[in-house]
N, C-alpha and C positions, 0 to 999 in steps of 0.2 A: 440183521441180528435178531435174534428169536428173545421173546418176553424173557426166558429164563433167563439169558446172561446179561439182563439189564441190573447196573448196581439199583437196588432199593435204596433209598434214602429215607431213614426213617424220621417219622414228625419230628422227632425232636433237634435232628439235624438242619430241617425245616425251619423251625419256631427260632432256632438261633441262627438262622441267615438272616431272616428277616428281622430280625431285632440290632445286628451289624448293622444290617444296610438305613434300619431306621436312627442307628447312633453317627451314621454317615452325615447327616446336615449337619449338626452344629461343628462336627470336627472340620467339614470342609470349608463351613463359615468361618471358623478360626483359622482356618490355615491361608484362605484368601483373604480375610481384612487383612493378614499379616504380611500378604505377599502384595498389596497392594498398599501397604502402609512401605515397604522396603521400597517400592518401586518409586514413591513418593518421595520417598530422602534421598532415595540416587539420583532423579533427577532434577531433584532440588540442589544439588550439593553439584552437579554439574553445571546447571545452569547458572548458579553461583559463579562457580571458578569464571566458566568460558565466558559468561556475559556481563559480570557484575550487576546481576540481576539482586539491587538492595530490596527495590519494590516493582516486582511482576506486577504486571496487568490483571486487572479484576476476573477475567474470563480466563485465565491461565492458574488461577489459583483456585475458580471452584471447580475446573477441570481438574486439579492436582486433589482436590478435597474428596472432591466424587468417590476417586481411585479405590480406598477401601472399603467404601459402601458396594462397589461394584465388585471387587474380588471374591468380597464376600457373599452376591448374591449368584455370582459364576459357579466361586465353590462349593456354594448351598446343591446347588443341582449337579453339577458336574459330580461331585462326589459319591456318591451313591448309583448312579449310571456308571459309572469306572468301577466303582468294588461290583456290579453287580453284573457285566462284561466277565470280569475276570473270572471271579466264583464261577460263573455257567460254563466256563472254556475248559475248566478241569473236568 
């Protein structure tokens, strides 16, 4: 493909990807505590039912606690590597 039929992208097209991809962390922060705070009540709320879990074990709860700390530092970075895949594919 020759220079000419390459689409130009002009800066300013530019200056607002990069401004997306930088409002990327905190939404992906938020959408992972969140998904990891949901994941923490299902399987709280199962292991409830199936086991009559009144008082889990010490290591099982800060495993369960962890959860949205962790979702949230997945979707920190995930996030912005997925919009930034997608963008370049168009």
């Amino acid at each position: 493909m020759s220079a000419s039929n390459m689409p130009s992208k002009s800066p300013s097209t530019r200056k607002r990807r990069s401004v997306m991809i930088i409002a990327m962390f905190p939404v992906g922060a938020i959408l992972g505590f969140l998904g990891g705070l949901l994941i923490e009540i299902i399987v709280g709320l199962i292991a409830r039912a199936v086991f009559s879990a009144e008082h889990p074990a010490a290591f099982s709860m800060r495993f369960l606690g962890s959860l949205p700390g962790l979702g949230s530092l997945i979707g920190a970075i995930l996030a912005p590597i997925l919009y930034g895949r997608v963008g370049s594919s168009k």
